[in-house]
N, C-alpha and C positions, 0 to 999 in steps of 0.2 A: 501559543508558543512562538509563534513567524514572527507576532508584534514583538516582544520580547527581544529576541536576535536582530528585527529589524533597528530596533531602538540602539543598541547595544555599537550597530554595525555605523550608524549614523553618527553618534559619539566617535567610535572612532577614527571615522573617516566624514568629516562636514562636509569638505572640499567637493563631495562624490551626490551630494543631497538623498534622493531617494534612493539612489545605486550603490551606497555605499558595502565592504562585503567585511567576510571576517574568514582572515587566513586558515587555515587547516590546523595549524601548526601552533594555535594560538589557545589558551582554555577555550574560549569563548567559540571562537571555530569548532574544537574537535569534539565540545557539549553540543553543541547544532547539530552535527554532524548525526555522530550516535543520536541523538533523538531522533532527527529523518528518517535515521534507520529504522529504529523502532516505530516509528506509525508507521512507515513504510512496512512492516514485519506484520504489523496491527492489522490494515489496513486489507493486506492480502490472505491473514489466516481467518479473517470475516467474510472477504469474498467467498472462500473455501467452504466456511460453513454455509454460507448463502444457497453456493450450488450444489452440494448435497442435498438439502432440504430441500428444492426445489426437485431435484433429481429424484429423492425418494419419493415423495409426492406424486411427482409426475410418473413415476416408473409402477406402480403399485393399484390394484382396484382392489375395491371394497373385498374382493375373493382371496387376494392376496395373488394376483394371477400376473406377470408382468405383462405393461403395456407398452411399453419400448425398452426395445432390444439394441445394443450396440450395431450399427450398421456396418457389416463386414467390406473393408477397403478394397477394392479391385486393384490394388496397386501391392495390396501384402500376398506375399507366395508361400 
C-alpha cells in the first residue's frame, strides 16, 4: 500500500524525488490517510488479541487454578 502512495506522491511532486508527499486535502491524500488508519486500527486490535492469549495461557494451569494474579499498586488507595 506505502508503494502505491509512494509512487502516486512522486508523480506528483518530482521536484521532491524520494520525499515527495500527498496533501490531506487531496483524494489521494485522504485514501492514505484513512488507510493508515485502518492498519493502524488492524494492527493494534492484533496486538490485543495477542495479549490476551498470552495472558490466558499464562494466567491458568492445567487445574484451572490462577497463576498470576493482577499485582495490587501501592500507589491506589
Amino acid at each position: 500500500m506505502c508503494s502505491t502512495y509512494s509512487k502516486i506522491a512522486k508523480e506528483l511532486h518530482p521536484e521532491a524525488g524520494d520525499l515527495g508527499w500527498l496533501d490531506l486535502d487531496t483524494d489521494p491524500g485522504g485514501e492514505y490517510w484513512i488507510a493508515m488508519n485502518l492498519m493502524g486500527d488492524y494492527a493494534k486490535a492484533n496486538h490485543d488479541c495477542i495479549h490476551d492469549a498470552v495472558t490466558k495461557v499464562l494466567s491458568e494451569t492445567p487445574g484451572g487454578s490462577r497463576v498470576l494474579a493482577r499485582p495490587k499498586s501501592p500507589f491506589l488507595i
